[in-house]
C-alpha positions in Angstrom: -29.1 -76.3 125.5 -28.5 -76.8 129.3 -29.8 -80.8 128.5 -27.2 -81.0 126.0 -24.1 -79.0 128.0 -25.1 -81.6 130.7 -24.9 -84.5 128.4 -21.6 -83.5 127.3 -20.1 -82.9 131.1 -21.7 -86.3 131.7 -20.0 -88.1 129.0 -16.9 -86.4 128.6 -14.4 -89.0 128.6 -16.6 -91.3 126.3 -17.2 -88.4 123.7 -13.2 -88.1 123.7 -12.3 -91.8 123.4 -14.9 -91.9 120.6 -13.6 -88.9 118.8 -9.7 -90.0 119.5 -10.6 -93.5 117.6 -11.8 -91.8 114.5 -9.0 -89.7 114.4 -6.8 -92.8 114.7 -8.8 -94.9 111.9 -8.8 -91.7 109.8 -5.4 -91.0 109.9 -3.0 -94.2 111.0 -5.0 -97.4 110.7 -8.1 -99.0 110.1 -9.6 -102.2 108.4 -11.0 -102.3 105.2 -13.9 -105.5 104.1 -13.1 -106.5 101.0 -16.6 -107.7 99.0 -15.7 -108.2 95.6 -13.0 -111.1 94.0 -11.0 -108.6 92.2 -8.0 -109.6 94.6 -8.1 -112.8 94.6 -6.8 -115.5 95.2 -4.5 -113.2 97.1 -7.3 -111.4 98.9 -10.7 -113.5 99.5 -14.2 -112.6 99.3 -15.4 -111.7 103.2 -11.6 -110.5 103.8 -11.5 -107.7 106.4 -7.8 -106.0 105.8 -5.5 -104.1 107.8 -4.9 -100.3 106.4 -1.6 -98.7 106.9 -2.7 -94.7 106.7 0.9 -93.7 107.8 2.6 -96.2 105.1 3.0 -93.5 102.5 1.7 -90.0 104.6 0.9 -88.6 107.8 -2.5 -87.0 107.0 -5.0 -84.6 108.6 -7.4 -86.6 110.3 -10.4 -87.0 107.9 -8.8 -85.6 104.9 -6.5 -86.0 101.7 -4.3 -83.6 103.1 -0.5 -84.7 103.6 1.0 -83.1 106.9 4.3 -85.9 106.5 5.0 -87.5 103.3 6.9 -90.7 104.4 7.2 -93.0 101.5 6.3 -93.3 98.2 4.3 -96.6 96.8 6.4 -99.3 95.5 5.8 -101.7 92.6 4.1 -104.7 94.1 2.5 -103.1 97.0 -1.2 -103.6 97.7 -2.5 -100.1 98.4 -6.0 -99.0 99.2 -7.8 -95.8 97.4 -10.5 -93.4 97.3 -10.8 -93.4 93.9 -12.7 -90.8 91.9 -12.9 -92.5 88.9 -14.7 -95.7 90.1 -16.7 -93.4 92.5 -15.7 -96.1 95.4 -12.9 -97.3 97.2 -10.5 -100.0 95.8 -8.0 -102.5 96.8 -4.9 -103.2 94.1 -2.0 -103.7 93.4 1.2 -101.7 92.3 2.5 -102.8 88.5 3.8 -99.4 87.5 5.4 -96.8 89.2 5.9 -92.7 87.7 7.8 -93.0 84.7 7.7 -96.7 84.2 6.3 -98.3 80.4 3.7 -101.2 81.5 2.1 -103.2 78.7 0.2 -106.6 78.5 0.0 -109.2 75.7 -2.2 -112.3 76.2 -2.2 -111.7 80.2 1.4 -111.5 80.2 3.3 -108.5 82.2 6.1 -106.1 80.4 7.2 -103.4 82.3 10.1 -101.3 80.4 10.2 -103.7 77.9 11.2 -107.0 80.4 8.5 -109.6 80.8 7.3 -111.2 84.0 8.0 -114.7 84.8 5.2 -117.1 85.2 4.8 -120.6 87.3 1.3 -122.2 87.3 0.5 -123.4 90.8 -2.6 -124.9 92.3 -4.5 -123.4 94.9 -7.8 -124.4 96.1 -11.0 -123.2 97.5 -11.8 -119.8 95.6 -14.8 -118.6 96.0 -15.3 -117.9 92.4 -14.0 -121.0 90.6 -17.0 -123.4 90.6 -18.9 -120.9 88.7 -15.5 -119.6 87.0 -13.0 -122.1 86.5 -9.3 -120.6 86.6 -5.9 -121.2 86.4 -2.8 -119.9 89.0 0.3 -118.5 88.2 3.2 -117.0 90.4 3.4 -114.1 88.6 7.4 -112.5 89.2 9.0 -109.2 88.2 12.2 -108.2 89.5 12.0 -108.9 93.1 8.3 -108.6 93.2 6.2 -111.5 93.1 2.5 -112.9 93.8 -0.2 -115.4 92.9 -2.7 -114.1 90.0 -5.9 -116.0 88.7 -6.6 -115.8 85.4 -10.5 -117.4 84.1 -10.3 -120.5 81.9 -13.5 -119.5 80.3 -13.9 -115.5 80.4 -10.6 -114.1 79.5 -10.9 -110.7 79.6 -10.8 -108.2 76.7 -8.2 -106.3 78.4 -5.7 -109.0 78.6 -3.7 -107.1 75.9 -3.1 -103.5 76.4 -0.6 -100.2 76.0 2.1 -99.7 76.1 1.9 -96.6 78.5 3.8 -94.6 79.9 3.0 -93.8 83.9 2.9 -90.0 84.7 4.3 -88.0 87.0 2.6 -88.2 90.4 0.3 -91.3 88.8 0.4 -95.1 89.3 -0.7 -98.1 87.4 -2.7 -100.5 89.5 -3.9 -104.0 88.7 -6.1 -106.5 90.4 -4.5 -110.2 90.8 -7.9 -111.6 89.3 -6.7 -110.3 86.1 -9.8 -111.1 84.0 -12.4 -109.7 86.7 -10.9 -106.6 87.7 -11.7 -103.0 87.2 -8.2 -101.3 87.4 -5.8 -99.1 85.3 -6.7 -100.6 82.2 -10.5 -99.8 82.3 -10.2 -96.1 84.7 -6.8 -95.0 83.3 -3.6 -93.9 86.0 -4.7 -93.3 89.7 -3.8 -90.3 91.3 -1.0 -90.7 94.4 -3.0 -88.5 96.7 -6.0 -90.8 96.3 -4.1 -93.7 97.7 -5.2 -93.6 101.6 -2.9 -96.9 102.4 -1.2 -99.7 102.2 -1.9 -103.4 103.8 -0.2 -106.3 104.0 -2.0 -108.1 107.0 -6.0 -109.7 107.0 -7.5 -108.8 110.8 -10.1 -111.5 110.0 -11.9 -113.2 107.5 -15.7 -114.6 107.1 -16.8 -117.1 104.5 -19.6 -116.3 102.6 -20.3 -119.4 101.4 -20.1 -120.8 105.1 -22.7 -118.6 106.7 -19.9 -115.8 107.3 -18.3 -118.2 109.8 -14.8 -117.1 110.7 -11.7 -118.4 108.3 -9.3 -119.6 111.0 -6.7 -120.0 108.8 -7.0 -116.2 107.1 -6.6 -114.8 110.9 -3.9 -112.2 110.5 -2.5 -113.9 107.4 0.1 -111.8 105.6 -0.8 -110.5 102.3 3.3 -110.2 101.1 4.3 -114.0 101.9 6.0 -115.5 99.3 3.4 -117.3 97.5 4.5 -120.8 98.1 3.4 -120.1 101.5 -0.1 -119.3 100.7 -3.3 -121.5 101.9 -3.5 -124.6 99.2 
């Protein structure tokens, strides 16, 4: 005991720095890697992300618990979750909001009864598309817009779905890969207090494919640009 009293005396100031930066991370910000292509082409594969803890809440520090509630999420926001049905955390998007009817025919959008707007574009260098060819659309709703990839070859068999209504204190969430996703229309409505954050910013990225060498041109790149200002 008086080894360990003296270790803490010793090391004071490091124990607190240490402790200080988890509560920070836990509560206000932290980075998130993102391993799997459910986001692309918006998010890549090796991504490391920005979280904004205090977008939405103020929380205890290592908990669910809300001391602030700040904001709410907004359709089109990419928000971050401990999710309980997946058993892991996520990265999606925002399609439905409480209250809000979303359905899908054939890949295409309709929330409350209004379709999204669609422009192909071409974008280049996704991890995925040598072994999955896809396509690229702007995808637009209201003021809301953002690049989804949708597989020439494996459409999903969730392309079509609902329509459903969005519960109270529930939100709809959808990855941008649309046909290699696991999001609202495989787990159901997500639960607002399991949404941790929102980001709109990569920190950094490293290329799989590349030997994890950095991206130099994902270095802070904003997640919300307007699309036609995405890498091509």
């Amino acid at each position: 005991m008086r080894r360990l009293m003296s270790f803490f005396a010793q090391n004071k100031g490091t124990l607190v720095f240490l402790l200080g930066m988890l509560m920070f991370r836990s509560a206000l910000a932290d980075w998130n890697v993102v391993p799997t292509g459910s986001m692309q082409p918006t998010i890549q594969i090796g991504d490391r992300i920005v979280v904004d803890k205090a977008a939405y809440d103020i929380r205890v520090p290592f908990t669910h618990i809300s001391l602030v509630h700040l904001a709410d999420p907004q359709r089109g926001d990419i928000v971050v979750l401990d999710s309980h049905a997946a058993h892991e955390r996520l990265v999606k998007r925002v399609i439905g909001v409480p209250g809000d009817e979303v359905a899908m025919r054939g890949n295409v959008l309709l929330v409350n009864g209004v379709a999204a707007h669609y422009s192909p574009v071409t974008v280049n260098g996704i991890h995925d598309d040598l072994q999955d060819p896809a396509r690229y659309e702007v995808e637009q709703w209201g003021s809301a817009q953002h690049l989804i990839r949708l597989s020439l070859y494996r459409p999903s068999e969730a392309r079509d779905f609902g329509p459903v209504v969005v519960p109270a204190g529930h939100y709809l969430l959808l990855g941008d890969n649309r046909d290699n996703s696991m999001d609202s229309r495989y787990l159901g409505f997500f639960p607002r207090n399991e949404i941790v954050g929102r980001s709109r910013y990569v920190a950094l990225s490293l290329d799989p494919d590349h030997h994890y060498l950095p991206r130099s041109h994902r270095l802070a790149a904003r997640l919300d640009s307007a699309p036609a200002s995405l890498p091509q």
